[in-house]
N, C-alpha and C positions, 0 to 999 in steps of 0.2 A: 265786043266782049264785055260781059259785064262781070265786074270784080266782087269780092262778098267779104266783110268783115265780120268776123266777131266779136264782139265786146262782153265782158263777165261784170256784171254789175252796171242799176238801170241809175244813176244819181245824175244830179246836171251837167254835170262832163261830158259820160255818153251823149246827153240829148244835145248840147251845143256844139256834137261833131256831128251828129246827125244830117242837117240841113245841107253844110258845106258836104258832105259825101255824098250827095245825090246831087247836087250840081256836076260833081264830078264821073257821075256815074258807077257808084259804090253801092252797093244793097249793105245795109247794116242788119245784124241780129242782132239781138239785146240776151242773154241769158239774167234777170234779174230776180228779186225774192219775191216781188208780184207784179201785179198786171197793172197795178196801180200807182209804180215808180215810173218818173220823169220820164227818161229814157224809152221808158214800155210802152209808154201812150203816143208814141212819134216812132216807132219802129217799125219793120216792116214782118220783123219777126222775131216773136220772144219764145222764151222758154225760163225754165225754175233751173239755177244755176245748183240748185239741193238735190236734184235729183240727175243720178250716176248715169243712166243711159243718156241722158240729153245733153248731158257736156258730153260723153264718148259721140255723140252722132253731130256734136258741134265742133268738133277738130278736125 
């Protein structure tokens, strides 16, 4: 069974949980302000945390 996080916001936090959750077998999302935050470039799956459908289809 593979488990699935989401995270709101892409800054060093999210990225330095990243690594240890995929040891563990965690898929993380990133919802960040771009593609181009920490987080987003080590995710398996991002989205714009500004726009109202993607966090509704992210919960």
């Amino acid at each position: 069974m593979t488990y699935r996080v989401g995270v709101i916001g892409g800054g060093q936090l999210a990225r330095m949980m990243i690594a240890p959750a995929v040891e563990l077998g965690i898929d993380i999302h990133v919802l960040a302000e771009s593609a181009g935050m920490s987080a987003a470039l080590a995710a398996t799956q991002v989205g714009d945390y500004r726009d109202a459908d993607t966090v509704l289809g992210f919960a």
